[in-house]
Every structure is written in C-alpha cells, then in structure tokens.
C-alpha positions in Angstrom: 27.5 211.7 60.5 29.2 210.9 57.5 29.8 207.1 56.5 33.7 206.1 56.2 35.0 204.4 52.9 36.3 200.9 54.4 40.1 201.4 54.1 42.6 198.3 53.2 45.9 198.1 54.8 49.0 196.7 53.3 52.2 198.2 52.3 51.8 199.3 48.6 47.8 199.7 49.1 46.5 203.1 48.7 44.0 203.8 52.0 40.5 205.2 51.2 39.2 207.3 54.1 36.9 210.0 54.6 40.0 212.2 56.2 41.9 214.8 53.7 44.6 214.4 55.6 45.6 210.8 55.9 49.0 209.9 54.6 48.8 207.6 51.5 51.3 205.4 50.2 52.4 205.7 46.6 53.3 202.6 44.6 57.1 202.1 43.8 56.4 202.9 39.8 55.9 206.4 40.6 58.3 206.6 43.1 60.8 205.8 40.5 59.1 207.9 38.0 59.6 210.9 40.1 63.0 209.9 40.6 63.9 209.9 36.8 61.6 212.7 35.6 62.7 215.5 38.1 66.7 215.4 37.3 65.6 215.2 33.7 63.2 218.4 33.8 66.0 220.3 35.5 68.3 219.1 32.9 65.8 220.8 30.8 65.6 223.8 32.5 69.1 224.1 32.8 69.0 224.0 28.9 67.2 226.2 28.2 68.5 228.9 30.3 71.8 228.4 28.8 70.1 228.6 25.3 68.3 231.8 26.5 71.2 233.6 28.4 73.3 234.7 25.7 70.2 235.7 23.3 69.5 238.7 25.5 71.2 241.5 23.6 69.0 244.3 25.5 68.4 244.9 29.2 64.4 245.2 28.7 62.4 243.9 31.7 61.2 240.5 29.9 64.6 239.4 29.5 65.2 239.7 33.0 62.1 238.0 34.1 62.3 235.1 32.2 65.4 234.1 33.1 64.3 234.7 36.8 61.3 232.6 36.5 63.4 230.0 34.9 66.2 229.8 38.0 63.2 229.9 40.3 61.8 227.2 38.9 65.0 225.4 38.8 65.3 225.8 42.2 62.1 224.7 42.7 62.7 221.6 41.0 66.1 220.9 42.5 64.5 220.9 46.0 61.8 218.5 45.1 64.5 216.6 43.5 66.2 216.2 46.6 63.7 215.4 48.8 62.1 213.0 46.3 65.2 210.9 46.1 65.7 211.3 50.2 62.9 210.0 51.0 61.5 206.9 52.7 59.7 204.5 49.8 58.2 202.3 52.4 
C-alpha cells in the first residue's frame, strides 16, 4: 500500500494527495491571468489571420491549411475563453 501525502485544506490551498484525480484549487493570480491572456491570444490570432487572408494569391493546399488551423485554434481558444471567465473561482 502506498503512503498518502498529508493534504491541507483551506480555500486557496493546493491539496497534495496520492489520487490523479482530485480536484485542485488554483490561486486567484492565475485565475485572472487566464482571464486576461486568453482574450488577448485570440486577439492575436485573430490578427494574424486577417494579416494572412489577403496574402494568399494562389489556391495551393498550404494556404488553405493554415488558415484552417488558425480558425481552429481560434475556436479552440474562444471556448476555453468562455468557460475560463464562466467559471466558479471559489
């Protein structure tokens, strides 16, 4: 049997156990980092799709794919966006 790590309670306490899947909260710096950095990284994205978009002068299959992994991305982004600023900080 494996020893457990002794796990401290509190609000704003990360909890040490020997589970993988024990829920952990996350202090509120990083909650608000997340919160800031995500809009900004789609801002970027969005960027630089708009910078890329009317480059492509020929219908090869990189120019399509780029601009496909970028709105994928995107997408990616704006969803974790979304749930980052609708969820629960406690």
């Amino acid at each position: 049997m494996r020893p457990r790590a002794a796990a401290t309670s509190g609000p704003r306490v990360l909890l040490a156990s020997g589970s993988l899947g024990r829920a952990r909260p996350v202090p509120p710096l990083y909650c608000w980092m997340f919160r800031v950095l995500l809009p900004l990284s789609l801002v970027l994205l969005g960027a630089t799709l708009g910078a890329i978009w009317p480059d492509s002068a020929h219908n090869g299959w990189m120019d399509i794919a780029g601009p496909v992994a970028l709105v994928c991305a995107m997408i990616g982004v704006a969803l974790w966006t979304f749930s980052v600023w609708l969820s629960d900080e406690r």
